[in-house]
C-alpha positions as CSV (number, residue, x, y, z in Angstrom):
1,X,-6.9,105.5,3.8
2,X,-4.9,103.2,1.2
3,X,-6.8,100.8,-0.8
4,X,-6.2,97.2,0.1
5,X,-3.0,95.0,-2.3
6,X,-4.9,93.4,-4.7
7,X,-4.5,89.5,-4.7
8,X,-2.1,88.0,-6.5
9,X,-2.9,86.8,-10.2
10,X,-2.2,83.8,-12.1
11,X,0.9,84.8,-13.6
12,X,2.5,86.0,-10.1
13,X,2.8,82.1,-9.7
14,X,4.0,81.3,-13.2
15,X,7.5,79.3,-12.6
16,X,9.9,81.5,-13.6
17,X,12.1,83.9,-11.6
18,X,11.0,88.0,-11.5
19,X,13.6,88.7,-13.4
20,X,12.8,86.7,-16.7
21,X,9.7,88.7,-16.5
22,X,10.0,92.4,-15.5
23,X,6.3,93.6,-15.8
24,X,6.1,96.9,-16.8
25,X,6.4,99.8,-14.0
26,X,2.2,100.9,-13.7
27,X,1.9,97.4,-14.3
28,X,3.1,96.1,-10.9
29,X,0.4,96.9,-8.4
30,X,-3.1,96.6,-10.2
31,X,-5.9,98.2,-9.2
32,X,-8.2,96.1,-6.8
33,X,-11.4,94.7,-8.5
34,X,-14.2,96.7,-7.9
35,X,-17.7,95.1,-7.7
36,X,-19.8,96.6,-10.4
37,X,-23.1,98.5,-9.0
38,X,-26.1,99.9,-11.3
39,X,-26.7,103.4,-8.9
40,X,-25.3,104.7,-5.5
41,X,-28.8,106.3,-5.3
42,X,-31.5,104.9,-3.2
43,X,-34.8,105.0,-5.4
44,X,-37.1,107.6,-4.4
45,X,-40.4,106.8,-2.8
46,X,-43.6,106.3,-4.4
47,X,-45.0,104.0,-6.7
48,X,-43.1,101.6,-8.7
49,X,-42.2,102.3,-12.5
50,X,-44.5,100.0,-14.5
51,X,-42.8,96.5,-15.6
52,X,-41.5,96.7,-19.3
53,X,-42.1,92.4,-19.2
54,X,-45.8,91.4,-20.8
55,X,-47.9,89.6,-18.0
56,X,-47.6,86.0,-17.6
57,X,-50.8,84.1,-19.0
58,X,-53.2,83.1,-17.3
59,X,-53.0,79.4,-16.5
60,X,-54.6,76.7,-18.2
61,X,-57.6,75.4,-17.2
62,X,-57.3,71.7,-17.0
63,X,-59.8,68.9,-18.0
64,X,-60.4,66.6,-14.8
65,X,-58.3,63.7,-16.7
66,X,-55.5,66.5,-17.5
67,X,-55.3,66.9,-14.1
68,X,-54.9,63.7,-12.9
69,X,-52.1,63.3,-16.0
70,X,-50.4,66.4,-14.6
71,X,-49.9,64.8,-11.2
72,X,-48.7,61.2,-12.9
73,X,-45.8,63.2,-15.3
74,X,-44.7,65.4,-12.5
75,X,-44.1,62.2,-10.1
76,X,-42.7,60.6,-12.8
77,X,-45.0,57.5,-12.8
78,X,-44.8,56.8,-16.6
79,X,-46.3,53.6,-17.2
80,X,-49.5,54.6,-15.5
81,X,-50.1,58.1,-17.5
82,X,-49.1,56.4,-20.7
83,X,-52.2,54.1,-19.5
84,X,-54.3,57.1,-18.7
85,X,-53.8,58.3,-22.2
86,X,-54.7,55.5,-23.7
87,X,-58.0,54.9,-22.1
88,X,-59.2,58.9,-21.9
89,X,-62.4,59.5,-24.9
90,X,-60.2,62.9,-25.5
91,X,-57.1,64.1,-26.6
92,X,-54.8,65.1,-23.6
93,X,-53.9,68.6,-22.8
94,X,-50.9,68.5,-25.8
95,X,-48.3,70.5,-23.6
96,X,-48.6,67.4,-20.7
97,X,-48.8,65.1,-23.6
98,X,-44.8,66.8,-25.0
99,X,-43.5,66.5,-21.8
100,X,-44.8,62.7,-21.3
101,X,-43.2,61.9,-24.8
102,X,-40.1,63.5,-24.1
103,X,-40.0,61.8,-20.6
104,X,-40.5,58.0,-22.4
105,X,-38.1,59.0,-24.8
106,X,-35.5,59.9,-22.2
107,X,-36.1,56.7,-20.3
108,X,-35.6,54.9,-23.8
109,X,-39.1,54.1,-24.8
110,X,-39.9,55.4,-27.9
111,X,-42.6,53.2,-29.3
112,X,-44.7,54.4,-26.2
113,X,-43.9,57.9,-27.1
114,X,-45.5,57.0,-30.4
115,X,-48.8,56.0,-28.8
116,X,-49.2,59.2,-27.0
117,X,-48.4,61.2,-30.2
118,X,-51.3,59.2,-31.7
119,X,-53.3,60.1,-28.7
120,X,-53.3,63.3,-29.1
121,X,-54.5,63.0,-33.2
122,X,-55.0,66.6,-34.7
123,X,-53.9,68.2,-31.3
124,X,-50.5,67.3,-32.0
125,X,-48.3,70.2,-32.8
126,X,-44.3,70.7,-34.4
127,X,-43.1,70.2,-31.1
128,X,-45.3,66.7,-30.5
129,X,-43.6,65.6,-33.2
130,X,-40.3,67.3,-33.1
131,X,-39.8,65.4,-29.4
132,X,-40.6,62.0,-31.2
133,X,-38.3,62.2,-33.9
134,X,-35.6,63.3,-30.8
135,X,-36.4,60.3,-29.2
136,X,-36.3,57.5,-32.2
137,X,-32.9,59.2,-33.1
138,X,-31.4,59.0,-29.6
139,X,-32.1,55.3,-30.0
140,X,-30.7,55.1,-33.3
141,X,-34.1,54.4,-35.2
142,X,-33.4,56.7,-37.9
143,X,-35.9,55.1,-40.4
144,X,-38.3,55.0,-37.3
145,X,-37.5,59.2,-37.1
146,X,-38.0,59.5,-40.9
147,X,-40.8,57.8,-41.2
148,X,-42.7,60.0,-38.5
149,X,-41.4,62.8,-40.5
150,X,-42.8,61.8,-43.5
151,X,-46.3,61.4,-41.6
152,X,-46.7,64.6,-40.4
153,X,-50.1,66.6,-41.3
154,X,-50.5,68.7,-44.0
155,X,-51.7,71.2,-41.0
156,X,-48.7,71.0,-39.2
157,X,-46.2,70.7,-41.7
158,X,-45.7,74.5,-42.4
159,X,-44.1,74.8,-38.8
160,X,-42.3,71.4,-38.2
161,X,-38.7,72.5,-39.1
162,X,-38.1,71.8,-35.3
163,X,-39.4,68.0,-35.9
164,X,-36.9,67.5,-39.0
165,X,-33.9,69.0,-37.4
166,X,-33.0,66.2,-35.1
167,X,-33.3,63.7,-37.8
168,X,-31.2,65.9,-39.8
169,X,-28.3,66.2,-36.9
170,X,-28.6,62.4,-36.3
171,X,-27.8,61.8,-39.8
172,X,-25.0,64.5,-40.2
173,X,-23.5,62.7,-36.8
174,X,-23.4,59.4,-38.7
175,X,-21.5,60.8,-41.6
176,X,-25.0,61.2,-44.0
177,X,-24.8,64.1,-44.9
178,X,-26.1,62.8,-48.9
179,X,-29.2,61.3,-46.5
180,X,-29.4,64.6,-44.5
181,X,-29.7,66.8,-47.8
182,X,-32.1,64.4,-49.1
183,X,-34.3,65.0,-45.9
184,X,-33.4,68.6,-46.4
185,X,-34.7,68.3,-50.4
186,X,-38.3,66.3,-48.8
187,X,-38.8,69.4,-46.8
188,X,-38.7,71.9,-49.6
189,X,-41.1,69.7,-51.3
190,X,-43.6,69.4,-48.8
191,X,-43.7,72.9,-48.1
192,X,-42.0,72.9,-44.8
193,X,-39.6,75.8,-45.0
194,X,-35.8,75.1,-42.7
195,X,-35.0,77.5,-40.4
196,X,-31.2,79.0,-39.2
197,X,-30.8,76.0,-37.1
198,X,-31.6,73.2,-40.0
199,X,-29.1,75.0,-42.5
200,X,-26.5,75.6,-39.3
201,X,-26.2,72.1,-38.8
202,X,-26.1,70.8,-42.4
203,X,-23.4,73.9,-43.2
204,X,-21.7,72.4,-40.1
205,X,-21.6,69.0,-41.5
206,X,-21.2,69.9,-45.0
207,X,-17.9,71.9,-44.0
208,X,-16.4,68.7,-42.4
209,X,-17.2,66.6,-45.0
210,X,-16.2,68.4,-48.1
211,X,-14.4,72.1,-46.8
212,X,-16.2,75.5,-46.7
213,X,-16.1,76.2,-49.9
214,X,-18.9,73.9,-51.5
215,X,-20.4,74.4,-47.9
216,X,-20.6,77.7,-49.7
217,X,-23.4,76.4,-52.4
218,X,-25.3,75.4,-48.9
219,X,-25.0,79.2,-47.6
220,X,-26.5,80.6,-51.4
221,X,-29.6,78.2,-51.0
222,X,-30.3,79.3,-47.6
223,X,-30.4,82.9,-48.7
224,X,-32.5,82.1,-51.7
225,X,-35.5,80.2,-49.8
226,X,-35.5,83.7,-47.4
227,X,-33.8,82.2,-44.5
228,X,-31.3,84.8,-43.2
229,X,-27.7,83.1,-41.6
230,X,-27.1,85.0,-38.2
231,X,-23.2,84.8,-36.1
232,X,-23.6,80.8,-35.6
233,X,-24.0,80.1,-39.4
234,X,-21.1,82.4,-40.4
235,X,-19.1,80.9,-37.6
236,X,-19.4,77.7,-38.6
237,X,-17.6,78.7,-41.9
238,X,-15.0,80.8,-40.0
239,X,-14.4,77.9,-38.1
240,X,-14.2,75.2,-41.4
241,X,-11.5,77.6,-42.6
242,X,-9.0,77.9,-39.7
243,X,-9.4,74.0,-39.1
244,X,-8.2,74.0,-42.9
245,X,-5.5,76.5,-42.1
246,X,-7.0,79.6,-44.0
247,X,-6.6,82.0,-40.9
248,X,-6.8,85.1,-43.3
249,X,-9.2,83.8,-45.0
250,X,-11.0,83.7,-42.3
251,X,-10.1,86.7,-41.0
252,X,-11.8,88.6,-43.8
253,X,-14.1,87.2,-43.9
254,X,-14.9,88.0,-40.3
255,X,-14.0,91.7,-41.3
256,X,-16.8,91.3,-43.9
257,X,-19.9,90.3,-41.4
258,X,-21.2,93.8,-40.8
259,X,-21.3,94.1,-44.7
260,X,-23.5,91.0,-44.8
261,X,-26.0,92.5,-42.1
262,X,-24.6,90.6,-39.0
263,X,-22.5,92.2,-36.4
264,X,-19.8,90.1,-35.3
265,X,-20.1,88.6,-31.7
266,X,-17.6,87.1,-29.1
267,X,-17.2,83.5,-30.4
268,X,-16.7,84.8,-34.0
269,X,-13.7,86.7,-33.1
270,X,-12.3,83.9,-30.7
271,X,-12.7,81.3,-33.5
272,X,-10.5,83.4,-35.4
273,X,-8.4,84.1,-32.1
274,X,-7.7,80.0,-31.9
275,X,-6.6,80.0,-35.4
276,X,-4.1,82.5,-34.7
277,X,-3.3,81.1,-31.9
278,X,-2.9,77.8,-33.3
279,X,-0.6,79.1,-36.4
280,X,1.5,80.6,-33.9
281,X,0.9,84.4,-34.9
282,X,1.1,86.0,-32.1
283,X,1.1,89.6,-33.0
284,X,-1.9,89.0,-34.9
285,X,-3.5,87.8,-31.9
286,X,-2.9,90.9,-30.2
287,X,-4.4,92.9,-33.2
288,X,-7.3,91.1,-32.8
289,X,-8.0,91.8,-29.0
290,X,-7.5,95.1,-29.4
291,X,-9.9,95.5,-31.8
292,X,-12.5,93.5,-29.9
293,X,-12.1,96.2,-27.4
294,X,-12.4,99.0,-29.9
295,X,-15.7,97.5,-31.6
296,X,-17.6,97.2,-27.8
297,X,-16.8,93.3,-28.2
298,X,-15.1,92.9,-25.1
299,X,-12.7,89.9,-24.3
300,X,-14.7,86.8,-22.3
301,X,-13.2,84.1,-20.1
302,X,-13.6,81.9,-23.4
303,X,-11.0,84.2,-25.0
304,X,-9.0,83.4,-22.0
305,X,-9.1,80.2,-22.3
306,X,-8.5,80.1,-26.0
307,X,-5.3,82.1,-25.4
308,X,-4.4,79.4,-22.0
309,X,-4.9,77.0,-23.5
310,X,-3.1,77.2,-27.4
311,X,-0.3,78.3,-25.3
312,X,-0.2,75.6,-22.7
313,X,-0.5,73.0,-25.1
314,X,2.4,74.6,-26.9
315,X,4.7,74.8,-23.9
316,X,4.8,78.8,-24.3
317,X,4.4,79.6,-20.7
318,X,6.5,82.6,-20.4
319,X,3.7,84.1,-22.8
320,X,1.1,83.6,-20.6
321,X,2.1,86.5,-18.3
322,X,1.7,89.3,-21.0
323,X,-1.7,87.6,-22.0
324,X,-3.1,87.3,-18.5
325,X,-2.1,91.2,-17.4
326,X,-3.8,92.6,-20.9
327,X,-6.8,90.1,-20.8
328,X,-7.5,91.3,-16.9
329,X,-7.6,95.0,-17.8
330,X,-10.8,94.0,-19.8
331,X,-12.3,92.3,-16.7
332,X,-10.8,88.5,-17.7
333,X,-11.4,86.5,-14.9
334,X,-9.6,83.5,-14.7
335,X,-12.0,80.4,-14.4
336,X,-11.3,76.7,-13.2
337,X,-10.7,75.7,-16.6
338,X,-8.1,78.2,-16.4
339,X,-6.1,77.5,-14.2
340,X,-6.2,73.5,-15.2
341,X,-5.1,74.6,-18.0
342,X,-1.5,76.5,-16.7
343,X,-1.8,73.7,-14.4
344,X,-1.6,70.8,-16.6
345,X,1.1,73.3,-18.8
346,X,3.2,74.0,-16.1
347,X,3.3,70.2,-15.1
348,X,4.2,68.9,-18.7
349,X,7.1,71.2,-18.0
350,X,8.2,69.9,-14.8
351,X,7.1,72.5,-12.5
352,X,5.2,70.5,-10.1
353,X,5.9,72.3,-6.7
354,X,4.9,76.1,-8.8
355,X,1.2,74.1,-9.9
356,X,1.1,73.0,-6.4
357,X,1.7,76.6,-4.8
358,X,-1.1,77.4,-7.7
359,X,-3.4,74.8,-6.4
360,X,-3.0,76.0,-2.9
361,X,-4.1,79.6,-4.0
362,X,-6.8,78.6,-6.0
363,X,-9.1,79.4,-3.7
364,X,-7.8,82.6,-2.0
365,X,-8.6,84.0,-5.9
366,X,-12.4,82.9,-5.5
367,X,-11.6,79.8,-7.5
368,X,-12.4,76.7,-6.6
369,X,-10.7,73.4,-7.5
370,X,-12.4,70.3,-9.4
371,X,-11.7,66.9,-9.6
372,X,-9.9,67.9,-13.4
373,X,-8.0,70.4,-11.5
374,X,-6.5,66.8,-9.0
375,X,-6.3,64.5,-11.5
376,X,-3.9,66.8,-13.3
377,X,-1.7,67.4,-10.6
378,X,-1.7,63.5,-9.4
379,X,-0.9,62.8,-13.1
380,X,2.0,65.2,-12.7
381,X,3.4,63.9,-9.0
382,X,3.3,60.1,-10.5
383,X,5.4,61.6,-13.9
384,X,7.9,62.4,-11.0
385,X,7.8,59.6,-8.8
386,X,6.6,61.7,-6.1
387,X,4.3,59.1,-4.6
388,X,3.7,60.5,-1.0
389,X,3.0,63.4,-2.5
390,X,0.1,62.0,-4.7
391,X,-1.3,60.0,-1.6
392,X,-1.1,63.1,0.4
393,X,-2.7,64.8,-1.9
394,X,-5.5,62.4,-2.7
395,X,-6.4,63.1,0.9
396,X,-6.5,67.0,0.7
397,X,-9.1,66.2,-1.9
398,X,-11.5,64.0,-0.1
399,X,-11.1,66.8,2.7
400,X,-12.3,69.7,-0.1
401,X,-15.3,67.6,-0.6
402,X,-13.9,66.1,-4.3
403,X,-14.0,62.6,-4.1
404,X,-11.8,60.9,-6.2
405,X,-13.0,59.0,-9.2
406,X,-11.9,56.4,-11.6
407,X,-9.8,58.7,-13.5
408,X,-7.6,59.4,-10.0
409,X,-7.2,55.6,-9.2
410,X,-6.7,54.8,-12.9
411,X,-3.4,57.1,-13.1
412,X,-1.7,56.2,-10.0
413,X,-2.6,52.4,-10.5
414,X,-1.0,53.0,-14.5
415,X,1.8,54.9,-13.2
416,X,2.9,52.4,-10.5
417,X,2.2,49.5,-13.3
418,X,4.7,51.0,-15.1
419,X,7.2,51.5,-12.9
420,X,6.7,47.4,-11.5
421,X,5.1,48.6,-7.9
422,X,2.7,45.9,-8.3
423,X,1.9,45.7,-4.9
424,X,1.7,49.1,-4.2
425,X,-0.3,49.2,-7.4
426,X,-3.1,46.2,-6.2
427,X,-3.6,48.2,-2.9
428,X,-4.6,51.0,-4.4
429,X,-7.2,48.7,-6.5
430,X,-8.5,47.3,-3.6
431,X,-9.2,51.0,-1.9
432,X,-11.2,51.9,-4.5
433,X,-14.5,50.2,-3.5
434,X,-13.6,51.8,0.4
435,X,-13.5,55.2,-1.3
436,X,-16.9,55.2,-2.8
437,X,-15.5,54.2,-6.5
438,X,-15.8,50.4,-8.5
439,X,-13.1,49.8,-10.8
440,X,-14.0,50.1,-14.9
441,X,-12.8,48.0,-17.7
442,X,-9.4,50.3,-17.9
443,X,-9.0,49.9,-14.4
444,X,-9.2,45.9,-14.9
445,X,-7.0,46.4,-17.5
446,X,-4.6,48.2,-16.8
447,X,-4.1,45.9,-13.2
448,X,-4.5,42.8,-15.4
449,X,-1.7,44.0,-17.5
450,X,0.5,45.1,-15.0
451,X,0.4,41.7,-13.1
452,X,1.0,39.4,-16.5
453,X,4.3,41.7,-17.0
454,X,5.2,41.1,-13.9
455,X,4.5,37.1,-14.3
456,X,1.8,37.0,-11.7
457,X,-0.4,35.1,-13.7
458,X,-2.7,33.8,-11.2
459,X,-3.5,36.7,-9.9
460,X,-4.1,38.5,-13.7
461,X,-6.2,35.5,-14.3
462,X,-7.9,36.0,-11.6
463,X,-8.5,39.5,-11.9
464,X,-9.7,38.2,-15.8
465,X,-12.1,36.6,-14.5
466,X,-13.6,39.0,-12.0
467,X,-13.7,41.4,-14.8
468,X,-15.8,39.0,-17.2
469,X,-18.2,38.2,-14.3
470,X,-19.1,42.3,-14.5
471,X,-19.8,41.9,-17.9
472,X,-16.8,44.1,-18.6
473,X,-15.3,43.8,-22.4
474,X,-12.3,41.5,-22.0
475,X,-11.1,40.9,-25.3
476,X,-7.9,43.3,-25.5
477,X,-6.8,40.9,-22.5
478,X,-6.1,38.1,-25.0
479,X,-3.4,39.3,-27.0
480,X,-1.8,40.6,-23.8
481,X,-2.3,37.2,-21.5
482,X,-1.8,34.7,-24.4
483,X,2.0,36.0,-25.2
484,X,2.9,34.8,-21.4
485,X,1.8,30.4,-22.0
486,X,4.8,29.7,-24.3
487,X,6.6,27.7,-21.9
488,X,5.5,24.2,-19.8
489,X,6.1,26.3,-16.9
490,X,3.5,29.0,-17.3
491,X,1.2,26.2,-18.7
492,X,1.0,24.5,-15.8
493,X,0.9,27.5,-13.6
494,X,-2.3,29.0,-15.3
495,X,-3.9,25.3,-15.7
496,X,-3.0,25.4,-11.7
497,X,-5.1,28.9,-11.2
498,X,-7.9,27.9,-12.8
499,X,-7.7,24.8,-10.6
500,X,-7.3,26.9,-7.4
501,X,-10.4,29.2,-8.4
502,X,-12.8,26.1,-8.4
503,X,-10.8,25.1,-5.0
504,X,-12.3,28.3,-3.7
505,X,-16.0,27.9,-5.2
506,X,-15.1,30.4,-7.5
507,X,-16.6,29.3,-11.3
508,X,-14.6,30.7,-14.1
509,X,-15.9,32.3,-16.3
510,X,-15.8,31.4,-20.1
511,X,-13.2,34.4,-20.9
512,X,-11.4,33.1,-18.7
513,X,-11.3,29.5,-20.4
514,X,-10.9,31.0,-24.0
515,X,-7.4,33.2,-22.7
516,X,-6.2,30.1,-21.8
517,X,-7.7,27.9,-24.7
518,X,-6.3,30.0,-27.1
519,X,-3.0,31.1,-25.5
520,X,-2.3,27.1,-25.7
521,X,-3.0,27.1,-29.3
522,X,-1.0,29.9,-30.9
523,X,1.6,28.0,-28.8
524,X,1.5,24.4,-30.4
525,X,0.0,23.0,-27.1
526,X,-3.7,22.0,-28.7
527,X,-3.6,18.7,-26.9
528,X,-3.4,20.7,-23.5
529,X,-6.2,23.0,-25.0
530,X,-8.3,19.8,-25.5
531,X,-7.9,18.6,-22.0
532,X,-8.6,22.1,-20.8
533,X,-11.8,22.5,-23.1
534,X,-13.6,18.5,-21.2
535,X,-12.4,20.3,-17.9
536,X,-14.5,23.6,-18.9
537,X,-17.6,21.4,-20.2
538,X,-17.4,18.5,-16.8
539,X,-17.2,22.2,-14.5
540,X,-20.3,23.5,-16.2
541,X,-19.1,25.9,-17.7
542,X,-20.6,27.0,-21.2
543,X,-18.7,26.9,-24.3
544,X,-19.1,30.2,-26.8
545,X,-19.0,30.6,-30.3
546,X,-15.4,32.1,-29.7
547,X,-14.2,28.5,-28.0
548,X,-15.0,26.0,-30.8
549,X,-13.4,28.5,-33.2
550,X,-10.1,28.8,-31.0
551,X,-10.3,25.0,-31.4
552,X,-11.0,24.5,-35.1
553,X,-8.2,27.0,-35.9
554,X,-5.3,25.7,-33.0
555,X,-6.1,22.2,-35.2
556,X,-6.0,23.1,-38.4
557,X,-2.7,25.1,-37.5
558,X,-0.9,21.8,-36.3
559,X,-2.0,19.9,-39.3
560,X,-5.3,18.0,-38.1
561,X,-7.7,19.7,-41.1
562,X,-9.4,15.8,-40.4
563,X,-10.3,16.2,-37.2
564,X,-11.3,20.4,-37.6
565,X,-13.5,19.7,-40.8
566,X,-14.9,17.1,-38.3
567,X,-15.8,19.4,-35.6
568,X,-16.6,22.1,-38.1
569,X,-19.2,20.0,-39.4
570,X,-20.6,18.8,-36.1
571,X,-21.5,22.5,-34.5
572,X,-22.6,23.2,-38.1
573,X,-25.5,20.2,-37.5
574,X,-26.1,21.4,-34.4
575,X,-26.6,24.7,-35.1
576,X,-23.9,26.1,-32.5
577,X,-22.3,28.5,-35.1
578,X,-24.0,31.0,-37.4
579,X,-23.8,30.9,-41.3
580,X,-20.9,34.0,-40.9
581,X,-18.9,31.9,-38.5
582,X,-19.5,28.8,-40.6
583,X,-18.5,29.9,-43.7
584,X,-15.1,32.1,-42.8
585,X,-14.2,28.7,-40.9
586,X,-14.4,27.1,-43.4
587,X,-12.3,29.2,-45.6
588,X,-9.7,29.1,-42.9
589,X,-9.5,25.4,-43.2
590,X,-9.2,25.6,-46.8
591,X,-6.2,27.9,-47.2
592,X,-4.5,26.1,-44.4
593,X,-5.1,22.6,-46.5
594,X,-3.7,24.4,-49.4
595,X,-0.4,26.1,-47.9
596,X,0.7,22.7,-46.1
């Protein structure tokens, strides 16, 4: 009986006609995939071959106050273990105890952490500590961190590489890497030897900071205290070296790892793979896979992707077909990132009905879309204008069980912005809360944007203030809304909407008084910013720091230094600005007295 067709790949959907592409003749009709399976044997009968895995231990036999701790953590009921802790004559069991500081420091509570790590006393181990440093440094209390750090027993210090390492990442992810050595040099001293990991993410830092090769002194040290580099640490320099564009470089040096004791891995030759790729070497690419086949390192959907993706974002589609047949020989299955990938490629190129056909056969190639693999496509039906194709296919998503999020409704709302459908662009705004989705601070923006362009100011200051009232960051709007009061016309419009709001019981919010405060200003019209600024105070609304400074400055501009020095010197005695404000303020005034 004939095996089955096997299902069509990637590149069968590619968008160019058969005969751009001729694929070679045994290349044509691929073998099916065959499901991999250990023995077509049935084991014989009789006893079971012994288990090569040690025995589990025995579990821990729990102190009656342990127990009841066990039960608190596990429910999640933090504040009243932390209280258990702290009133129990004993330490607690110190595994419970790691998972309760862990737990605190997820939930952002640090300090409490700290009182169960003194709980605990000389039960406290490198991973006690190790999970409050974590915490203090996901908080951003870095001298918090190092001072725990510094505090750890003589007992313990042997072993607490893993309580130093997340200070040492928190300070590299700042830019600290001067701090980060310094933390490295306290170690050394102390007696607290680094492992792989410490020197992996300093060499990591180190090689952003100042290029692999004085990343290379970093690599000599390691070796010198006894601490051996394994595949992450040398791929860490293989990958400084493409980033700095010295693909042979670092292709010799991937050549040299079995010479240094370390066999090369996967991600070492697709680092050097996306350098290749990135240069645009092609043939050397090739090389490369073939000898990852040759040295039993076969290809992985991450070498896939490397390939997908370099070439995609490069606009070199018609490569992708001889990529995808050699990469499937090696068992290269194409993942969702994938196909987003030739998605979004094939879209930047105007092929929007081929990544449709793509999308619809996602599935029929065990390969399921995700909301990545929509938003792509909606982004490339609204490049084209297409927009019943983007609602109908906002639809098809909600049926697949892929709700849309804010990234969907942002990119039709900024597409139609664009194109001035500012109707069609509100109604979508409004759906979102229907559809299970609030709008952000983009969303807001970009709708806020779209209406001042198209001189519905009442309804963008409107939308202003609904935006301040979520406690949304507002202050890119002012630039935008300020450029639109340079006329009488507009100025009595927006004095009208914020007239109407109060009409509806609606209070505005200060933002919304300061876009309009200081749009009058920067447009000679400080008297109308006066009168606006008793209306504000007589609503209730509270002046900021930001609304007496759009004051001071829109009179000082027109020439009344007088009466700004006066109201300078009036919040000053009240204490309304700080010391910062005060004294740039009155800098301002002085180079405007100067210059007129």
């Amino acid at each position: 009986m004939p095996s089955p067709p096997a299902p069509p790949t990637v590149c069968a959907l590619l968008p160019f006609s058969p005969s751009s592409v001729q694929p070679h003749p045994s290349r044509r009709n691929p073998p099916p995939h065959r499901l991999r399976i250990r023995s077509s044997k049935p084991s014989p009968p009789g006893l079971p071959k012994p288990s090569t895995r040690p025995p589990p231990p025995p579990p821990r036999r729990l102190h009656e106050a342990d127990r009841r701790l066990s039960s608190l953590v596990h429910r999640g009921d933090l504040d009243a273990a932390l209280r258990l802790v702290r009133s129990s004559p004993r330490p607690p069991d110190v595994p419970l105890a790691n998972r309760l500081v862990r737990d605190l420091c997820r939930r952002g509570r640090p300090a409490d952490a700290a009182r169960v790590v003194e709980s605990c006393g000389a039960e406290a181990t490198a991973a006690t500590y190790g999970a409050l440093v974590d915490g203090y440094c996901r908080a951003g209390l870095l001298e918090d961190a190092r001072r725990v750090v510094d505090g750890i027993p003589a007992a313990v210090r042997a072993s607490s590489a893993y309580a130093y390492n997340p200070l040492i990442h928190a300070l590299c992810d700042r830019g600290r890497v001067a701090d980060a050595l310094g933390v490295l040099d306290g170690m050394l001293c102390r007696g607290c030897a680094p492992d792989v990991v410490t020197y992996n993410i300093l060499l990591e830092a180190a090689c952003k900071a100042r290029g692999h090769r004085q990343a290379a002194e970093l690599l000599d040290l390691m070796r010198a205290e006894g601490c051996e580099p394994n595949n992450v640490t040398y791929n860490v320099i293989i990958d400084a070296m493409c980033r700095e564009g010295e693909v042979d470089q670092a292709r010799e040096f991937l050549d040299s790892l079995a010479s240094r004791g370390c066999k090369p891995n996967t991600v070492n030759y697709n680092t050097v793979l996306k350098g290749f790729c990135t240069a645009e070497r092609w043939e050397d690419a090739d090389e490369l896979l073939d000898e990852m086949v040759r040295e039993n390192c076969p290809p992985s959907e991450a070498t896939l992707n490397v390939i997908v993706n370099a070439l995609c974002r490069k606009g070199l589609l018609r490569k992708l077909t001889h990529y995808l047949e050699k990469l499937s020989k090696h068992g290269c299955v194409a993942n969702v990132v994938t196909y987003n990938a030739v998605i979004n490629g094939i879209c930047e190129q105007g092929h929007v009905d081929s990544a449709l056909e793509l999308l619809n056969n996602m599935e029929s190639y065990g390969c399921k879309p995700d909301i990545v693999t929509y938003n792509t496509l909606l982004k490339g039906l609204c490049s084209a204008e297409r927009w019943e194709d983007a609602e109908e296919l906002m639809a098809k998503m909600t049926q697949n069980g892929c709700l849309p999020d804010n990234v969907t409704f942002n990119t039709i709302i900024n597409f139609l912005c664009q194109k001035g459908l500012i109707v069609q662009a509100f109604e979508v705004f409004k759906q979102m809360p229907e559809k299970g989705c609030n709008p952000n601070s983009i969303t807001y923006s970009t709708m806020i944007g779209g209406l001042a362009k198209a001189g519905k100011l009442e309804h963008a200051l409107e939308l202003l203030n609904e935006m301040a009232s979520k406690g949304f960051n507002s202050d890119k709007m002012y630039q935008l809304l300020t450029e639109h009061l340079n006329n009488e016309d507009k100025i009595e419009e927006v004095v009208q909407a914020v007239h109407n709001l109060q009409d509806a019981g609606i209070s505005p919010h200060t933002v919304l008084y300061n876009t309009v405060l200081i749009g009058l200003c920067r447009n000679g019209k400080t008297d109308y910013a006066i009168d606006m600024f008793a209306d504000m105070v007589s609503s209730g609304c509270m002046p900021d720091e930001l609304t007496y400074i759009i004051l001071i400055e829109g009179l000082a501009y027109e020439g009344y230094s007088k009466e700004a020095r006066e109201l300078l010197s009036k919040l000053c005695s009240r204490g309304v600005l700080s010391n910062s404000l005060i004294k740039n303020e009155a800098l301002l005034l002085e180079q405007n007295i100067h210059s007129s």
